[in-house]
C-alpha positions in Angstrom: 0.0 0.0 0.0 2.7 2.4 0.4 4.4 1.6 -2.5 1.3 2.5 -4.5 -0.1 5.3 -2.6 3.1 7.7 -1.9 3.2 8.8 -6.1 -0.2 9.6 -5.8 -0.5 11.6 -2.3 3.1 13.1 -3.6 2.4 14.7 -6.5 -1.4 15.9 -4.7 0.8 17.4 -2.0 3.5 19.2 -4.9 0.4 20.7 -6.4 -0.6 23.2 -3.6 0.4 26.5 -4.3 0.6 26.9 -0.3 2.8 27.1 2.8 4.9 24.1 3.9 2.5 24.0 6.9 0.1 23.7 4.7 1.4 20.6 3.3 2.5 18.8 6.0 -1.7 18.8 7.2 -3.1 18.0 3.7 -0.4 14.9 3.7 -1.1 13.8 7.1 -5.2 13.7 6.4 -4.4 11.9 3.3 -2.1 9.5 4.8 -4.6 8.7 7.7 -7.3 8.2 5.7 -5.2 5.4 3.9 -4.2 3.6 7.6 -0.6 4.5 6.4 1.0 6.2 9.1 4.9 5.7 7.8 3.7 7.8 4.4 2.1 10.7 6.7 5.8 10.7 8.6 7.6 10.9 5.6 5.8 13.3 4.1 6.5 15.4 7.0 9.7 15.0 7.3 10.1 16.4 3.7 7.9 19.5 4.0 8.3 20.3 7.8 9.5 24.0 8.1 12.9 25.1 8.5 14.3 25.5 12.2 15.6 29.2 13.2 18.7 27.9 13.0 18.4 26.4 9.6 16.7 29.6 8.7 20.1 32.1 9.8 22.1 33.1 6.6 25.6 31.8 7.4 28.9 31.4 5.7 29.2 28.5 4.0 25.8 27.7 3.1 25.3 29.7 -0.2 23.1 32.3 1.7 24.1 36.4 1.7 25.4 38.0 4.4 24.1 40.2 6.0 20.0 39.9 5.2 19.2 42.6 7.7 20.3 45.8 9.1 24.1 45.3 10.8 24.9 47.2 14.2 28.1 48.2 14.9 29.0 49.5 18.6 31.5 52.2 18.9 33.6 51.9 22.1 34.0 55.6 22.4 32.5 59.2 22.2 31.3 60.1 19.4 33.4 62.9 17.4 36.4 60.9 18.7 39.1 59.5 15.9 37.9 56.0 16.0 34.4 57.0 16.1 35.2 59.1 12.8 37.1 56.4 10.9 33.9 54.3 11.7 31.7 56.9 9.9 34.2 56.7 7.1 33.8 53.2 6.9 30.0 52.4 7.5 28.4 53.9 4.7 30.7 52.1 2.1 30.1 48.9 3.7 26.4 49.3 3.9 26.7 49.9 0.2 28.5 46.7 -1.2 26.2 44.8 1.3 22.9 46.7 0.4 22.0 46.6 4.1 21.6 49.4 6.5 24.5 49.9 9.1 23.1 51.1 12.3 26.2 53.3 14.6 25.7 53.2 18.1 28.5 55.2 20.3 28.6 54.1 24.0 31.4 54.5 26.3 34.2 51.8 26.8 33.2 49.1 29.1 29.3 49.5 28.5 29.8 48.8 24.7 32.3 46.0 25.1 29.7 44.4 27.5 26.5 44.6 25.3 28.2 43.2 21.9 29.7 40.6 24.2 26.0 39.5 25.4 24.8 39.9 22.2 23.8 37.1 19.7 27.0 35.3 17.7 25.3 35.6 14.3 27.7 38.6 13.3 24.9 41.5 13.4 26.1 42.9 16.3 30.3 44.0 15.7 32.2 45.9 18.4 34.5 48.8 17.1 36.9 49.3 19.6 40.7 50.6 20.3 43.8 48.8 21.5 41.9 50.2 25.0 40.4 46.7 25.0 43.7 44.9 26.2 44.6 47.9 28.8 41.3 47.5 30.3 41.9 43.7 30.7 44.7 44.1 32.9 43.9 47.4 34.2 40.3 46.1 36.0 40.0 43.2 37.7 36.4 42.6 37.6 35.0 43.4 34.3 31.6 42.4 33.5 33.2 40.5 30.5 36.0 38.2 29.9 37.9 40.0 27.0 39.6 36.6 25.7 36.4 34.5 26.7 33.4 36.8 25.3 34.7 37.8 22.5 35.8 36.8 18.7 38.2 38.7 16.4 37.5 39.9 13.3 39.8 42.1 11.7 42.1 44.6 12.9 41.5 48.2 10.9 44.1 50.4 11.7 47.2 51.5 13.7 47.1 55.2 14.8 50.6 57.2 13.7 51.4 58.3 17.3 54.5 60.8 17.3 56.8 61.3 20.7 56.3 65.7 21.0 58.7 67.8 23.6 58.4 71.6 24.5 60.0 73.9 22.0 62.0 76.0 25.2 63.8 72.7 25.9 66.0 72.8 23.2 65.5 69.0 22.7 65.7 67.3 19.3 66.1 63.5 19.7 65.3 60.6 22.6 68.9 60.5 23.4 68.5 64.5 23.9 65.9 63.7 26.1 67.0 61.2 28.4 70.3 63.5 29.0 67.5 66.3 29.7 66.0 64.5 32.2 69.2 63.1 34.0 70.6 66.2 34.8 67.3 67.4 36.0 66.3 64.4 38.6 62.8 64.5 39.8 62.0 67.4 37.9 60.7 66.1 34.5 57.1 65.0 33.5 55.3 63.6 30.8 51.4 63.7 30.4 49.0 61.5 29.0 45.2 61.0 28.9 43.5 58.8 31.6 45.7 57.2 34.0 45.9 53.9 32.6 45.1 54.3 29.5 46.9 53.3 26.4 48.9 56.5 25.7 49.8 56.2 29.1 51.0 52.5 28.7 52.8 53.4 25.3 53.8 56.1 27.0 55.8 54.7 29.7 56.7 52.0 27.3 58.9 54.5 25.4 60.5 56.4 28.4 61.3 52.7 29.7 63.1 52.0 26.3 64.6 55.5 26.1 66.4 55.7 29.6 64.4 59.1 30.5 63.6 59.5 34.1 60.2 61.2 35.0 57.3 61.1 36.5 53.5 60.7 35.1 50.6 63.4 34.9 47.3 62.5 33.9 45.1 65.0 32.1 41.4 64.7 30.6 42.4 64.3 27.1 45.0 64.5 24.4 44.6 68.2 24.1 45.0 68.9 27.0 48.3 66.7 27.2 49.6 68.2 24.6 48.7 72.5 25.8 50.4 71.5 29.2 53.4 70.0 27.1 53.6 73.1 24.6 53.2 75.4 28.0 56.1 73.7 29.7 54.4 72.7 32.3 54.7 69.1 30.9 57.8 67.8 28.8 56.8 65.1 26.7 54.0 63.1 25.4 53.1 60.6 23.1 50.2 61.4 21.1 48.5 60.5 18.0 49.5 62.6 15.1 46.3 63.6 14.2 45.7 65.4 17.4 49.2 66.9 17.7 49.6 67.7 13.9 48.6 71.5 13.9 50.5 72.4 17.2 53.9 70.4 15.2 53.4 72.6 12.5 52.8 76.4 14.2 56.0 75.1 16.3 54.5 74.9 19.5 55.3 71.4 20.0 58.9 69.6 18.7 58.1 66.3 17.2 60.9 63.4 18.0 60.0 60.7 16.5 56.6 59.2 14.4 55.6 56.1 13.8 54.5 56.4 10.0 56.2 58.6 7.7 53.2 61.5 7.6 54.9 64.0 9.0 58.2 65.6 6.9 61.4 65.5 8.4 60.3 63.7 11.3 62.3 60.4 11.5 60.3 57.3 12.2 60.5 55.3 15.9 61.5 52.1 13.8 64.8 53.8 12.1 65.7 55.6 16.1 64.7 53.5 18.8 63.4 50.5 17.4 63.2 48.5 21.2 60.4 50.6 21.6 57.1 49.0 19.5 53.7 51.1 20.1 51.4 48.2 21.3 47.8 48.7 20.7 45.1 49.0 17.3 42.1 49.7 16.7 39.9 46.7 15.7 36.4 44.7 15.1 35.0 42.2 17.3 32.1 39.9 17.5 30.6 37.9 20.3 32.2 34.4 21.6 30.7 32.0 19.2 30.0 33.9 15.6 31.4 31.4 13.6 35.1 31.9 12.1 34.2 31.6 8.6 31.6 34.5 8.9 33.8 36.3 10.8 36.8 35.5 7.9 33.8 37.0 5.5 32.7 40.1 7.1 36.8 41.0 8.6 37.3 40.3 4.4 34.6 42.6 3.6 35.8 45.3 6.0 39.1 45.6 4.5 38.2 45.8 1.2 36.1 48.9 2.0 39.3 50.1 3.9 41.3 49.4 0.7 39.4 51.8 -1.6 41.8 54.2 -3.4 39.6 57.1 -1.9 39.2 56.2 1.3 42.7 54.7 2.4 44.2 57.8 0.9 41.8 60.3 3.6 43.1 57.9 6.0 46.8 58.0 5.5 46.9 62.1 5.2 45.7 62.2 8.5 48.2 59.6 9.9 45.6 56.6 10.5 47.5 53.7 8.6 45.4 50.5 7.3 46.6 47.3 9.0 43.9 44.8 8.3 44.1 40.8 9.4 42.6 37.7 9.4 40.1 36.8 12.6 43.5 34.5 13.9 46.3 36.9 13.2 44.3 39.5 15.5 43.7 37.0 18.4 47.1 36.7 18.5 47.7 40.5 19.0 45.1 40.5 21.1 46.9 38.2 23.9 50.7 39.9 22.7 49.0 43.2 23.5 48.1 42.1 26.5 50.9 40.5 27.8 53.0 43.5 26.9 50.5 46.0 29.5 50.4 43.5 31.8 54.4 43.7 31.6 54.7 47.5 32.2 52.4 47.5 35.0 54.4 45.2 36.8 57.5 47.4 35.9 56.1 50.6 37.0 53.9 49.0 40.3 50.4 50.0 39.0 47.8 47.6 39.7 44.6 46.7 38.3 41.5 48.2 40.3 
């Protein structure tokens, strides 16, 4: 009986121009009415709706990504530099993926936390600096795990920071410096934003690797690091380029060293004092569990948007330079960065709150 009825229920049940819900009833009546309970399971089994999970567009299974609006949370202010490279990037990406790109700025630790409670289907991606790996070791209870709750995408760029004295110090090089600073013991400073923070790490990282002997002043931000250097009430900082560039060129500031040739006649922390390596990048995350090849896809997707001719070039005159990397080759630098904080901290006694 089976043999002869399933053709005939079959094509019945292929004929309806209606929902698969719809079949799976019309094949279970017919079925019944036959006694044949093994053709009303098979049918269905071949027309019982997808699961969510079968549903979810993923890599690998020949469906687009993304199919809906993507969110991206900023880790910082908004009008900040990453939080203006992110405004450069998100309306070319929600172009070559015809999907809307929703920006949402919150402040450090409360961004981190909601994309790492969020769900791991890659509509939900964390924009964040190399502040992620400071915070790790600077705070001890964090209401995330930064190597547990979260998955790397791509790293996006590497700010050009640049080493800046006073102009009344008559100080030209890092060697000039340190010599400074010997024969003035307990009398030199150098200021940075936020306590902590990582131009305060990179910071300390450099005077370690220079020899200079001074003491650390926090201030609210960059700007006003670099007024208090300029003053002479600091003297030094390390800053990013793009914040420091106008006081560099009206000679308010004396730039040492840089770490990407943007600035002319400015020599270039690799060629001068090449123990010292800037630790820190900007980067994307998602949450623990977004698959790896999605993540591979969208971190691929990302850095082709960074590579356009027009974009990358905006970037570069203003000292951000394009690093992109595979979802692996960040993870790595993740844990590097992080060892190398937790390093310093140790060397200079601060520890985590």
């Amino acid at each position: 009986m089976v043999k002869a009825g399933l053709p005939r229920i079959l094509n019945r049940i292929f004929a309806l121009p209606d929902t698969p819900k719809r079949f799976v009833a019309v094949a279970r009546n017919l079925c019944y009415q036959r006694a044949n309970l093994a053709c009303g399971l098979v049918c269905a089994a071949l027309f019982a709706p997808a699961t969510p999970a079968q549903q979810t567009p993923s890599a690998g299974s020949g469906q687009a990504f993304p199919v809906k609006p993507v969110r991206i949370m900023v880790s910082a202010a908004a009008g900040t530099g990453l939080d203006a490279t992110t405004r450069l990037i998100a309306p070319k990406l929600g172009e070559f993926w015809k999907q809307s790109i929703v920006i949402d700025n919150r402040q450090g630790i409360l961004a981190n936390s909601t994309v790492a409670k969020s769900n791991p289907d890659g509509y939900t991606l964390l924009f964040v600096s190399g502040s992620i790996a400071v915070r790790h070791v600077m705070f001890a209870n964090l209401p995330y795990d930064t190597l547990k709750d979260f998955a790397g995408v791509t790293e996006l760029y590497t700010p050009n920071s640049v080493v800046v004295v006073g102009p009344g110090m008559g100080v030209k090089t890092a060697k000039e410096l340190a010599a400074y600073a010997q024969a003035r013991p307990g009398k030199i400073f150098f200021a940075s934003p936020v306590a902590g923070g990582m131009d305060h790490m990179n910071s300390e990282r450099f005077r370690i690797a220079a020899g200079v002997k001074a003491q650390h002043v926090s201030y609210k931000g960059s700007g006003e690091a670099l007024i208090e250097v300029a003053a002479g009430r600091a003297h030094f900082t390390v800053v990013s380029v793009l914040v420091a560039q106008s006081l560099i060129k009206d000679g308010k500031v004396v730039a040492l060293m840089q770490r990407h040739p943007v600035l002319p006649g400015v020599p270039l922390i690799a060629d001068v004092l090449p123990e010292w390596t800037l630790v820190g990048a900007s980067a994307v995350y998602a949450p623990a569990g977004t698959p790896l090849p999605l993540r591979r896809q969208i971190g691929a997707d990302i850095s082709r948007v960074l590579h356009l001719p027009e974009l990358k070039e905006r970037l570069d005159s203003v000292g951000i330079h394009v690093a992109t990397t595979t979802p692996e080759e960040h993870e790595k630098r993740l844990r590097n960065d992080i060892a190398a904080f937790a390093k310093v901290m140790k060397e200079i006694g601060l520890k985590a709150n």
